[in-house]
N, CA and C of each residue as an Amber inpcrd file, in Angstrom:
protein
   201
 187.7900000 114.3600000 -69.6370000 187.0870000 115.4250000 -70.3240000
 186.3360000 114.8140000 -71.5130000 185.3720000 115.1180000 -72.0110000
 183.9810000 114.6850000 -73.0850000 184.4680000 115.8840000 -74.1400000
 184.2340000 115.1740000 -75.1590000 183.7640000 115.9440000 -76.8490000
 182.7090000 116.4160000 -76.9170000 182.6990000 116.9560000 -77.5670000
 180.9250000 117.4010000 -78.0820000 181.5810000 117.5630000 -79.7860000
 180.7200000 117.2840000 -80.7800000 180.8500000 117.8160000 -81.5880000
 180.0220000 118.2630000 -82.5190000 179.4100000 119.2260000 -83.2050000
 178.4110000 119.9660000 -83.2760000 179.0320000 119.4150000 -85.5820000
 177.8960000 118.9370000 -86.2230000 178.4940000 119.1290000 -87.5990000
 177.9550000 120.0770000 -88.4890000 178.8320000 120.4870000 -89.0290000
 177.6730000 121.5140000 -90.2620000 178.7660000 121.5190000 -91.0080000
 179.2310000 120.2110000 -92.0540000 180.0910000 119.9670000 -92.8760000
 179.2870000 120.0120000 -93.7850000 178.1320000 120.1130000 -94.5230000
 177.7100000 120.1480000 -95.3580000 178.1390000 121.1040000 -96.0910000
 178.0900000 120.9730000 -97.5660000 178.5990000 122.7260000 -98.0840000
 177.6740000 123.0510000 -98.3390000 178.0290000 124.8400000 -98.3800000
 176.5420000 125.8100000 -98.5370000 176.0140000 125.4380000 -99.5520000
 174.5980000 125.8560000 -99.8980000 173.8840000 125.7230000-101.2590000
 173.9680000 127.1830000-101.7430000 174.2240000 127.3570000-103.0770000
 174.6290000 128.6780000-103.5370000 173.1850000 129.3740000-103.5330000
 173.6160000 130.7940000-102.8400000 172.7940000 131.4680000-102.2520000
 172.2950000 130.9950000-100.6910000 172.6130000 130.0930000-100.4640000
 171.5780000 129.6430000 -98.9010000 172.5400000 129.1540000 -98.2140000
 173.3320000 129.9280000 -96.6380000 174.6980000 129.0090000 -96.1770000
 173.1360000 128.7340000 -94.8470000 172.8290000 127.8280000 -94.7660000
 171.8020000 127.5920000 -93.2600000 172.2410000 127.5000000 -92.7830000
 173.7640000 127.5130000 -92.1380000 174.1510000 127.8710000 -90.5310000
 173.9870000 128.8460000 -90.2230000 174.1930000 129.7900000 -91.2700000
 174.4440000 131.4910000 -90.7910000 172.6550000 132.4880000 -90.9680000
 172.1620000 131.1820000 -91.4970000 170.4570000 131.8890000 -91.3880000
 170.3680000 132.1710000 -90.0650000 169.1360000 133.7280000 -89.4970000
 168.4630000 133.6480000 -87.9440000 167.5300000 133.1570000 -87.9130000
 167.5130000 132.9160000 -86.6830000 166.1250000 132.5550000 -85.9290000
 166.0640000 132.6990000 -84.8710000 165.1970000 134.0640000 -84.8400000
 164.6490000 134.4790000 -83.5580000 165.6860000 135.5590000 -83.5700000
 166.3630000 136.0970000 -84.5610000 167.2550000 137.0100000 -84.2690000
 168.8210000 136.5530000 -84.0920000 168.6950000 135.3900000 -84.2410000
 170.3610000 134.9010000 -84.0240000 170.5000000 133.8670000 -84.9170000
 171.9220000 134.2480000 -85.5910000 172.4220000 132.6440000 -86.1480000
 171.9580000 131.0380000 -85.4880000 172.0110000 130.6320000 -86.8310000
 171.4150000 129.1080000 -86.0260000 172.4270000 128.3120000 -85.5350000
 173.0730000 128.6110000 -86.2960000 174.9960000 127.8380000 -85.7560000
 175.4950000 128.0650000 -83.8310000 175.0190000 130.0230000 -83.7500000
 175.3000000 130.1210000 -82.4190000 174.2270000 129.4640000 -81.6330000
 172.6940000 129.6770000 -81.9050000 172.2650000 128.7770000 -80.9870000
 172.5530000 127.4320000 -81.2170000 173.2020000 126.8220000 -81.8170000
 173.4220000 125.4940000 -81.2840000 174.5750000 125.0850000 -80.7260000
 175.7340000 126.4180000 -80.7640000 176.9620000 126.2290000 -79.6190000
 176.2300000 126.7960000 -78.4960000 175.5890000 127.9710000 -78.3600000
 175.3000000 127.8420000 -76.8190000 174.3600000 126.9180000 -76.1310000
 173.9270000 126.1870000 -76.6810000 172.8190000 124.6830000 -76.2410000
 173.9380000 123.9430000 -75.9870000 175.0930000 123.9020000 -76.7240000
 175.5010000 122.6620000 -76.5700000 177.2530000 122.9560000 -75.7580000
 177.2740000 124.2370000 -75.4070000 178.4200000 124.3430000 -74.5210000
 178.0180000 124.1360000 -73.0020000 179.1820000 123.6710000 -72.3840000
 178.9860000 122.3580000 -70.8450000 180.6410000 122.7080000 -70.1440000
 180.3640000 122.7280000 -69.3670000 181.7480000 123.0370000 -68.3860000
 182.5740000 121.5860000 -68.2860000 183.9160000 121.7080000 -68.5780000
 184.9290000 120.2690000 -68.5650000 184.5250000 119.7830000 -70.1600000
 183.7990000 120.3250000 -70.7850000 183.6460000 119.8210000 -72.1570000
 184.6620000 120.6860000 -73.3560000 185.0170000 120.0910000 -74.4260000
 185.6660000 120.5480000 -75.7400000 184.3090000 120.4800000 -76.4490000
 184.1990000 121.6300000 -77.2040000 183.6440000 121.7010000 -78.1550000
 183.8610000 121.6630000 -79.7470000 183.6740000 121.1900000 -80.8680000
 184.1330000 121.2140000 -82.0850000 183.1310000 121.3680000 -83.1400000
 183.7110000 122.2660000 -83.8240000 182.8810000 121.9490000 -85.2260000
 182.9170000 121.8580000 -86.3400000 182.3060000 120.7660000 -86.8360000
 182.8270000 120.3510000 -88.2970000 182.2590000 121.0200000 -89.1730000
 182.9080000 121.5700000 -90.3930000 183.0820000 123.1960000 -91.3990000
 183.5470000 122.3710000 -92.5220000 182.7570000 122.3410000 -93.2570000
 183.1210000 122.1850000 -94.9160000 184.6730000 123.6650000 -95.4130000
 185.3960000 122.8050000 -95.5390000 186.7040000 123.8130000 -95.9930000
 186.5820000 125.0230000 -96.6680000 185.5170000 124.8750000 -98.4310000
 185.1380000 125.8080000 -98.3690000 184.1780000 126.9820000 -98.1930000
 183.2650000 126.7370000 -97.0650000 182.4000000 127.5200000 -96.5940000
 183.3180000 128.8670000 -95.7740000 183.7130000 129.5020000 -96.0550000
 184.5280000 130.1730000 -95.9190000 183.8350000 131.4180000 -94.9680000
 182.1740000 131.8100000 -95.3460000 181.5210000 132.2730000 -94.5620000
 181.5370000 131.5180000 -93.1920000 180.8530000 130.8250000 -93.1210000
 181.1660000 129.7260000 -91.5230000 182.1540000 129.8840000 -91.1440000
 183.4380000 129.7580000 -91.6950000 184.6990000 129.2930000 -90.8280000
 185.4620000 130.9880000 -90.3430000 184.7410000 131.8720000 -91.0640000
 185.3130000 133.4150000 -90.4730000 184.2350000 133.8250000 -89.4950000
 183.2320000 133.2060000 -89.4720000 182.0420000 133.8530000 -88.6860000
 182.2590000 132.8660000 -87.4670000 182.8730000 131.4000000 -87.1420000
 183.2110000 131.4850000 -86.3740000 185.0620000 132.0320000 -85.1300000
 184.8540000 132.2540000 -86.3870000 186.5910000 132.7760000 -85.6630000
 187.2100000 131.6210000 -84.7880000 188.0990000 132.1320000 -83.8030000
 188.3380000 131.2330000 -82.4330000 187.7470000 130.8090000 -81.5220000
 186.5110000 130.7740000 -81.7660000 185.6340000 130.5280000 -81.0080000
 185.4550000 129.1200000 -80.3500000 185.5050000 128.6360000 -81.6390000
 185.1250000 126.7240000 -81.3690000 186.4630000 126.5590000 -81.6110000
 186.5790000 125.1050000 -81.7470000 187.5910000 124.6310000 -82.6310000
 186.7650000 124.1780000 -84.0410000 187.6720000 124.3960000 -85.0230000
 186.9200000 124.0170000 -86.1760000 187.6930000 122.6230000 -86.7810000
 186.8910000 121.4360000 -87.1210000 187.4270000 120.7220000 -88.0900000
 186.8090000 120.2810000 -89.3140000 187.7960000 120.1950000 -90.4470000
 187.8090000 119.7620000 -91.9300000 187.2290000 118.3210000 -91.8860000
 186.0620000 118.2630000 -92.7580000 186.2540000 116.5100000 -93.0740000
 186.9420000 116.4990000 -94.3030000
């Protein structure tokens, strides 16, 4: 089985979290899990600890990891 791992460890800039900006009507974070989800694959994503928006907006979705 293959990794994928998708990062957006950066922390937000106050006022501006750019994962959770749209485009085109959707988070940018989700379009880049559904681009990058693949059958037999794990997906992960790396979440600054306290972006706390990100890490509830993705729920159980992914797996999330801390750098």
């Amino acid at each position: 089985m293959k990794n994928i791992v998708i990062l957006a460890a950066g922390p937000a800039k106050k006022g501006r979290n750019r994962h959770l900006e749209l485009y085109l009507n959707e988070h940018i974070i989700d379009r880049v899990i559904r681009s990058c989800t693949a059958d037999n694959t794990n997906l992960y994503v790396v979440v600054d600890s306290k972006n706390t928006d990100l890490i509830n907006h993705l729920g159980d979705r992914v797996n999330i990891l801390h750098p």
